[in-house]
C-alpha positions in Angstrom: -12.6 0.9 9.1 -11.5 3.5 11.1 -8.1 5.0 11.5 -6.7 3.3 14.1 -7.1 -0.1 12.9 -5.7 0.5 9.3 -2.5 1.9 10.8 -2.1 -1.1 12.8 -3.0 -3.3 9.8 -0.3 -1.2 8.0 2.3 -2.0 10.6 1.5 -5.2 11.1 1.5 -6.0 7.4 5.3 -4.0 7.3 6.5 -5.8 10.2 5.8 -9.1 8.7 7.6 -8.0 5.5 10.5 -6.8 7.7 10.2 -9.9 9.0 10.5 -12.4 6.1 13.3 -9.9 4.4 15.1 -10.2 7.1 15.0 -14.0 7.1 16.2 -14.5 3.9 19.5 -12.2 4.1 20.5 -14.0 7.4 19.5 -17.3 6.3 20.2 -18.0 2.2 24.3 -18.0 2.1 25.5 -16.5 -0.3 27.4 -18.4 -1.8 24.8 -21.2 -2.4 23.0 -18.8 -4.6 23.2 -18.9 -8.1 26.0 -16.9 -9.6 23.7 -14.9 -11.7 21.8 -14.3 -8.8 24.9 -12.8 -7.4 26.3 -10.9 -9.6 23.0 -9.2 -10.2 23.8 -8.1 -6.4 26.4 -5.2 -7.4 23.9 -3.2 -9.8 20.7 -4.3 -7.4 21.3 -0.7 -5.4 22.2 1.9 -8.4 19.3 0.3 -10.5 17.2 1.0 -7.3 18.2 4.0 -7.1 18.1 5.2 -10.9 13.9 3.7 -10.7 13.3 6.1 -7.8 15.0 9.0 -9.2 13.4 8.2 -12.5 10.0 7.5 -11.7 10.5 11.5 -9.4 11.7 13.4 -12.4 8.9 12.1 -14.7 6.1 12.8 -12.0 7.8 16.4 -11.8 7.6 16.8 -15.4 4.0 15.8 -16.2 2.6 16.4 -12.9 1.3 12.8 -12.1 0.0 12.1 -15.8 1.3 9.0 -17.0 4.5 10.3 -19.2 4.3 11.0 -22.4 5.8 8.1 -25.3 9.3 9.9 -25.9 10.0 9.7 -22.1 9.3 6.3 -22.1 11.5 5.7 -25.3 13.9 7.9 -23.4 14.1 5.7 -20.5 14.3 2.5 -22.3 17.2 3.3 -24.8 19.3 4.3 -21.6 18.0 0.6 -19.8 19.8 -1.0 -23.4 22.8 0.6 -23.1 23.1 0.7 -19.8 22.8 -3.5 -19.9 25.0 -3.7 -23.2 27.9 -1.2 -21.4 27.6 -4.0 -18.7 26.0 -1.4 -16.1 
């Protein structure tokens, strides 16, 4: 495969994605959506967010070696009381 056609493949792959995200925003209302559905909404950018800064910090730390067990304990104590504080 040579470099030109995996780009294209990989812009054609993210353009379909685009595509079908896009759909579903501008064509599931809202409020036909199941309520847990969205109230899950609010925290759906901060819990983004928190995975991308989390999965940054332990890469930095261990240099790309999956993270040792008391980061991972870590990270999951903060995910229970994060959902029992109602976060």
């Amino acid at each position: 495969m040579s470099a030109t056609t995996a780009i294209v493949a990989v812009l054609a792959a993210a353009g379909v994605i685009w595509l079908l995200r896009t759909a579903f925003i501008a064509m599931v209302p809202t409020d036909r959506l199941p309520v847990a559905i969205r109230r899950s909404f609010v925290v759906a950018g901060p819990a983004a967010m928190a995975a991308l800064a989390t999965t940054a910090v332990l890469a930095a730390r261990t240099g790309g070696a999956p993270p040792p067990v008391r980061h991972l304990a870590a990270l999951l104590v903060a995910a229970v009381l994060a959902r029992r504080g109602a976060n």
